[in-house]
MMTF fields as JSON, N, C-alpha, C and O atoms, coordinates in Angstrom:
{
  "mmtfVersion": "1.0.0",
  "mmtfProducer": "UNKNOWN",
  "numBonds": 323,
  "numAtoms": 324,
  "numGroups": 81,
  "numChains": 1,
  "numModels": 1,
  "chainsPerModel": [1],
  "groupsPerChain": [81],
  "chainIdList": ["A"],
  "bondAtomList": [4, 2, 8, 6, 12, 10, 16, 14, 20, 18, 24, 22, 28, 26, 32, 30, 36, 34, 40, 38, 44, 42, 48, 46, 52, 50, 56, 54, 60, 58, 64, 62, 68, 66, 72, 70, 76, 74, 80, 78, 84, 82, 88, 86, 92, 90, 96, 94, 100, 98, 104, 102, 108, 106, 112, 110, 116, 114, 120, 118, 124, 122, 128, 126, 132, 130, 136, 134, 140, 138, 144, 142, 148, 146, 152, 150, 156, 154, 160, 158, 164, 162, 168, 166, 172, 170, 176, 174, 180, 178, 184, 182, 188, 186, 192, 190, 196, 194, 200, 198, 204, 202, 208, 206, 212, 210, 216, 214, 220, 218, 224, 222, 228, 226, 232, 230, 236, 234, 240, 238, 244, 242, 248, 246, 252, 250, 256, 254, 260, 258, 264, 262, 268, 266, 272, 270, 276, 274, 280, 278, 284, 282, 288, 286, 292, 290, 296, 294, 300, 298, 304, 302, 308, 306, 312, 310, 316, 314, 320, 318],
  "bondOrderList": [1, 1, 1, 1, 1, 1, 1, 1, 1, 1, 1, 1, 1, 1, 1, 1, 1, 1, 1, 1, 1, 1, 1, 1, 1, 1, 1, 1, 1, 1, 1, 1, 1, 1, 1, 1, 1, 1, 1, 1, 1, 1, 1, 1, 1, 1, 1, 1, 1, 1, 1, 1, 1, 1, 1, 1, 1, 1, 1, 1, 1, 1, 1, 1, 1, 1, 1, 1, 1, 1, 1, 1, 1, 1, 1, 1, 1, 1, 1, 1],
  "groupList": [{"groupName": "UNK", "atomNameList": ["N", "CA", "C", "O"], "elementList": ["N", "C", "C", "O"], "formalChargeList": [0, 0, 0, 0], "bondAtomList": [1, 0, 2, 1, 3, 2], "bondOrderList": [1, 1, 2], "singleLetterCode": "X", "chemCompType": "L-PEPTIDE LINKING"}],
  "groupTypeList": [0, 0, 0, 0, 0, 0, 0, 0, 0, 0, 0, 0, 0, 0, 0, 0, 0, 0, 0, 0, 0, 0, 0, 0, 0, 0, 0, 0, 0, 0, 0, 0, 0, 0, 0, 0, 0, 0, 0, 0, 0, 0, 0, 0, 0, 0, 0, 0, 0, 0, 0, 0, 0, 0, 0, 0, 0, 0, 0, 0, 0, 0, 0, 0, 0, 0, 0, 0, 0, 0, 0, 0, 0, 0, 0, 0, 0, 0, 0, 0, 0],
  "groupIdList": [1, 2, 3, 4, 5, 6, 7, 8, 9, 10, 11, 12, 13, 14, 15, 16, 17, 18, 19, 20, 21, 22, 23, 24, 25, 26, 27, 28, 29, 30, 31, 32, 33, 34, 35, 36, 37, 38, 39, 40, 41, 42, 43, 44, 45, 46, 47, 48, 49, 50, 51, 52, 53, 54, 55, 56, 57, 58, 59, 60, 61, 62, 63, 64, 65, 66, 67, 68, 69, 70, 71, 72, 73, 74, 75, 76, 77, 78, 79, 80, 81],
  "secStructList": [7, 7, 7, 7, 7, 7, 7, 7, 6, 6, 2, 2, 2, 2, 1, 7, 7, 7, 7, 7, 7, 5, 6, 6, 5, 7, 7, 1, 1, 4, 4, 4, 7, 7, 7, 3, 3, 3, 3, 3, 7, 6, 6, 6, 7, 7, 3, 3, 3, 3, 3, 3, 3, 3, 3, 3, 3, 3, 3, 7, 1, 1, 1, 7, 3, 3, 3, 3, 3, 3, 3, 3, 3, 7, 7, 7, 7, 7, 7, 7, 7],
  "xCoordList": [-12.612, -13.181, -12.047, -11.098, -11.924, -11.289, -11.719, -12.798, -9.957, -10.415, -9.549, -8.329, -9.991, -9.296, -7.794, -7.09, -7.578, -5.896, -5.444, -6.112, -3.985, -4.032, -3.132, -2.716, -2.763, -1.855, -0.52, 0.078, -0.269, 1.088, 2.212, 2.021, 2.829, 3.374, 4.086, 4.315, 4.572, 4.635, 3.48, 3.648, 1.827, 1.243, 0.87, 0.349, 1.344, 0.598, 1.684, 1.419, 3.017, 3.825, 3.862, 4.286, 3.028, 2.788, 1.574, 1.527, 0.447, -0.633, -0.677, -1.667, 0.018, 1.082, 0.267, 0.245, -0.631, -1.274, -0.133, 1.092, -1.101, -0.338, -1.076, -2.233, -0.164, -0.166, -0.873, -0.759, -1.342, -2.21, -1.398, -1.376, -0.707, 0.18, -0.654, -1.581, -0.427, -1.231, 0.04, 1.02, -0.418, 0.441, 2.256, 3.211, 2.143, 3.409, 4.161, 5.252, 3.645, 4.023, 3.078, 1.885, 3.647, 2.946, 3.559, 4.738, 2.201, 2.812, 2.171, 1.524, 2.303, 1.885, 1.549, 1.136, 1.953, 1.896, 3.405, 4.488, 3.21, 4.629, 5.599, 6.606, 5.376, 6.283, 6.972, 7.802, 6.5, 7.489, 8.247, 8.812, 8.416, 8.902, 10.489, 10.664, 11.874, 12.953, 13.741, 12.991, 15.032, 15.77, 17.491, 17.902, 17.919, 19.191, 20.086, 19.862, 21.41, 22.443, 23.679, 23.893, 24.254, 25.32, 26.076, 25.698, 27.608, 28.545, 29.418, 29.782, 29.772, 30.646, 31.811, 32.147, 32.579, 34.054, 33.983, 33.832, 34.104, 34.239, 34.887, 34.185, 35.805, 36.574, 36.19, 36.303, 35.725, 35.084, 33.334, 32.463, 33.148, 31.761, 30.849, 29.743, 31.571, 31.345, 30.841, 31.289, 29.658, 29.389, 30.166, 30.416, 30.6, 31.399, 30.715, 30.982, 29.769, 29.084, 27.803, 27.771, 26.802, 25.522, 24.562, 24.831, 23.789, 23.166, 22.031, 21.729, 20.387, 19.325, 18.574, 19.096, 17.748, 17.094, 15.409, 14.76, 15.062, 13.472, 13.259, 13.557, 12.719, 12.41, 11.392, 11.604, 10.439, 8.93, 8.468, 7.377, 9.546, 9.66, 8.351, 7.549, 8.677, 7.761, 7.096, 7.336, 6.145, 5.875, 6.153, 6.036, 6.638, 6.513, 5.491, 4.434, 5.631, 4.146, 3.368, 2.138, 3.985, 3.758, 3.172, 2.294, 3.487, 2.796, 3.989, 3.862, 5.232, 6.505, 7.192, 7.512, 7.361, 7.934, 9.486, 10.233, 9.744, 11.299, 11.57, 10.912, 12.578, 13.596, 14.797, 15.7, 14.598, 15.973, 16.844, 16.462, 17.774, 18.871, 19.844, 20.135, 20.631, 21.135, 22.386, 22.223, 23.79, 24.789, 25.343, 25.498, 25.877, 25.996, 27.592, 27.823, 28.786, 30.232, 30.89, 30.913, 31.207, 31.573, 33.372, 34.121, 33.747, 35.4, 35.72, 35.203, 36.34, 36.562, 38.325, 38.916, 39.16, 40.254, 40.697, 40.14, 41.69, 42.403, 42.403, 42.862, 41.956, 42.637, 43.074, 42.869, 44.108, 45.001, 44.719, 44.285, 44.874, 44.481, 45.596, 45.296],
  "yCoordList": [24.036, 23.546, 23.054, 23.835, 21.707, 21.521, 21.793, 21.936, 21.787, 22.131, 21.595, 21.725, 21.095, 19.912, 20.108, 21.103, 19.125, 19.925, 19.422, 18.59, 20.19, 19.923, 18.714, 18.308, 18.071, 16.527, 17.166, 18.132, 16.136, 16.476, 15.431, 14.271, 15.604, 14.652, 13.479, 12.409, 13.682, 13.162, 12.128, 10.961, 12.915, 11.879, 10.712, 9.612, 11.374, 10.668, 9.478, 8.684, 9.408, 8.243, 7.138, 5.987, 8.315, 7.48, 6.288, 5.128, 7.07, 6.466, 5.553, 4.823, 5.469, 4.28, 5.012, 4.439, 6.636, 6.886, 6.415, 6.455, 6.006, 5.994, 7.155, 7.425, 8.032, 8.684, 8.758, 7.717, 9.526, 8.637, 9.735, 10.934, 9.21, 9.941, 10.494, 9.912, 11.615, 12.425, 13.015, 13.708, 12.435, 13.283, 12.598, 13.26, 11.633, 10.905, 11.425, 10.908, 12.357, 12.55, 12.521, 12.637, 12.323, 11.83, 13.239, 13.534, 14.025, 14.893, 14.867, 15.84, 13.876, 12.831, 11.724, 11.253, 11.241, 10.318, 9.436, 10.01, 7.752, 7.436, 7.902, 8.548, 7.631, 7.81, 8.753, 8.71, 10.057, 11.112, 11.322, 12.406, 10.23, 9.98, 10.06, 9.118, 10.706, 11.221, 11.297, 11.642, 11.085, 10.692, 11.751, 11.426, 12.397, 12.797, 12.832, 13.163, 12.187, 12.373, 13.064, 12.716, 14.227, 15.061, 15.514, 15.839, 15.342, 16.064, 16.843, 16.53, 18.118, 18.982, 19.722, 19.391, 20.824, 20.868, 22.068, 23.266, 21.553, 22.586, 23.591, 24.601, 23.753, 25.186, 25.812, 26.996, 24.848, 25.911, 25.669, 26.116, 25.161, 24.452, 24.449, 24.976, 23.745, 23.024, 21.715, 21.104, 21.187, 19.983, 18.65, 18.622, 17.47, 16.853, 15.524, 15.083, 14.947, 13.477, 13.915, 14.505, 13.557, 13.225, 11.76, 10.859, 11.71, 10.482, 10.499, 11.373, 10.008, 10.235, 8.987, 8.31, 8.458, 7.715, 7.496, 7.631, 7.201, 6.896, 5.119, 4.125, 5.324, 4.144, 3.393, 2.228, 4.02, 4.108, 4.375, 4.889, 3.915, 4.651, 4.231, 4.876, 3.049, 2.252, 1.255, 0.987, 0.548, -1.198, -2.106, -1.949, -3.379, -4.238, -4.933, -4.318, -6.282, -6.59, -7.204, -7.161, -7.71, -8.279, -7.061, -7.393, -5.962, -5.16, -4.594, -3.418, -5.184, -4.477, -3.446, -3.335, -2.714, -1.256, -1.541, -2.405, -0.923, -1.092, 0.453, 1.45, 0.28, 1.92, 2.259, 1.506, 3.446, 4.012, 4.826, 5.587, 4.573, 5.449, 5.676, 4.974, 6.971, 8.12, 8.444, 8.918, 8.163, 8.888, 9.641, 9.421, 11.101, 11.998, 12.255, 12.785, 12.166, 12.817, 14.333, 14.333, 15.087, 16.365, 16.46, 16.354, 16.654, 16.415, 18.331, 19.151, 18.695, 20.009, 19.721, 18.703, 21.195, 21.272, 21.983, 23.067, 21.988, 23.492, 24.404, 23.92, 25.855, 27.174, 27.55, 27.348, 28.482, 29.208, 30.629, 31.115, 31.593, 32.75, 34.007, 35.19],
  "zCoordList": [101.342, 100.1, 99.195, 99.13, 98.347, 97.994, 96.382, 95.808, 95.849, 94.379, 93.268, 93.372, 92.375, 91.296, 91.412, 91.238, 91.684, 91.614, 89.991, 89.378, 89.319, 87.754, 87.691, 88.776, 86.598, 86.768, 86.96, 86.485, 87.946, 88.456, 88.131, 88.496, 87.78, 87.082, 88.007, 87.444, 89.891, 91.081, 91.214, 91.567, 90.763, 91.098, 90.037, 90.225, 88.8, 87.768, 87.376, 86.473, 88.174, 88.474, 89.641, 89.738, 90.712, 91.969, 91.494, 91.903, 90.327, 90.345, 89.13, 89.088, 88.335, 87.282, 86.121, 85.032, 86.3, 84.301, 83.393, 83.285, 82.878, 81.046, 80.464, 80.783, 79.346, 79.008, 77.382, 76.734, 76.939, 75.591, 74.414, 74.691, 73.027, 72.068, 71.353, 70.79, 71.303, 70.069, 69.033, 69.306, 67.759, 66.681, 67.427, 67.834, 67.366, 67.671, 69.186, 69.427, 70.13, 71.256, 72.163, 71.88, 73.641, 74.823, 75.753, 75.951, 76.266, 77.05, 78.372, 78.758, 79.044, 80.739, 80.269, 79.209, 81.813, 82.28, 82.484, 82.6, 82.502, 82.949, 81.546, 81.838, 80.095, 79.859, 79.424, 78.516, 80.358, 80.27, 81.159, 81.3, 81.998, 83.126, 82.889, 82.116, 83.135, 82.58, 83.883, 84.797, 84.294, 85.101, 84.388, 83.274, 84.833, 84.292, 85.8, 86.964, 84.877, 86.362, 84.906, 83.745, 85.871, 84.813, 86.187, 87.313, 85.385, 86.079, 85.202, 84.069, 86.006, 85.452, 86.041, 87.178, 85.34, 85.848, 86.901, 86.663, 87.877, 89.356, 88.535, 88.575, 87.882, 87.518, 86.24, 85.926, 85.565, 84.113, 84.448, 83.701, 85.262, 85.326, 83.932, 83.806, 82.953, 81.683, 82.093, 83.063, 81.141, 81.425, 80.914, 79.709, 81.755, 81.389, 80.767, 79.649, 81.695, 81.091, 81.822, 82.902, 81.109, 81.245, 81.192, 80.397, 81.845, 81.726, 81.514, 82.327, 80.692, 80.765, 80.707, 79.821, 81.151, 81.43, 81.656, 82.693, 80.613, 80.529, 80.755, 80.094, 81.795, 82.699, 81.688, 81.351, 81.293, 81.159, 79.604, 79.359, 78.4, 77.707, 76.361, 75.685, 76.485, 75.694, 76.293, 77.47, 75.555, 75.718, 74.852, 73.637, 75.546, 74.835, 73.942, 73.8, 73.216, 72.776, 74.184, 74.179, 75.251, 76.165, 77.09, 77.886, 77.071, 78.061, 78.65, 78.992, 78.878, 79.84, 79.177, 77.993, 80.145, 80.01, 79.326, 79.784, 78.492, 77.77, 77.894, 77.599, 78.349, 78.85, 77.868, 77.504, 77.568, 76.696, 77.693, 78.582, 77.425, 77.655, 76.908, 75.939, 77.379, 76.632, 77.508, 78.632, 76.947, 77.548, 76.758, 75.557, 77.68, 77.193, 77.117, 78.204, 76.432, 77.024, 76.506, 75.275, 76.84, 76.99, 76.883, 77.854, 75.633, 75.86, 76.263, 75.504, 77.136, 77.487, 77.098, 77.457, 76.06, 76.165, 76.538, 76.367, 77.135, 77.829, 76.791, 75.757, 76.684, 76.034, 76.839, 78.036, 76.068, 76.111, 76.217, 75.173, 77.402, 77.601, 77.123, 77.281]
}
């Protein structure tokens, strides 16, 4: 027997939902759609640069998706022990 499954956010990108804003936020569909690439220091494993990326973020007046992105940099200094 099958049974509703709840929104998944895998499918609700596979299946292109748009997401509808309530009170100025959108919580599903594409544009909560969020992408991060981060690297950090093998020896303090502090984060060094980050990247974030919303594909999906807005629309245009035309209908096309306009994407924000976000870089992140992390200056780490040596202390002194």
């Amino acid at each position: 027997m099958n049974e509703p499954c709840s929104p998944d956010s895998t499918a609700q990108y596979i299946q292109g939902d748009v997401g509808t804003e309530v009170g100025g936020l959108v919580s599903e569909g594409l544009q909560c759609v969020a992408v991060l690439v981060g690297v950090y220091s093998k020896t303090s494993g502090l984060p060094i640069i980050g990247v974030i990326n919303q594909p999906f973020a807005t629309r245009d007046d035309a209908g096309k998706y306009v994407k924000d992105c976000f870089v992140y940099f992390v200056f780490i200094s040596k202390q002194e022990t």
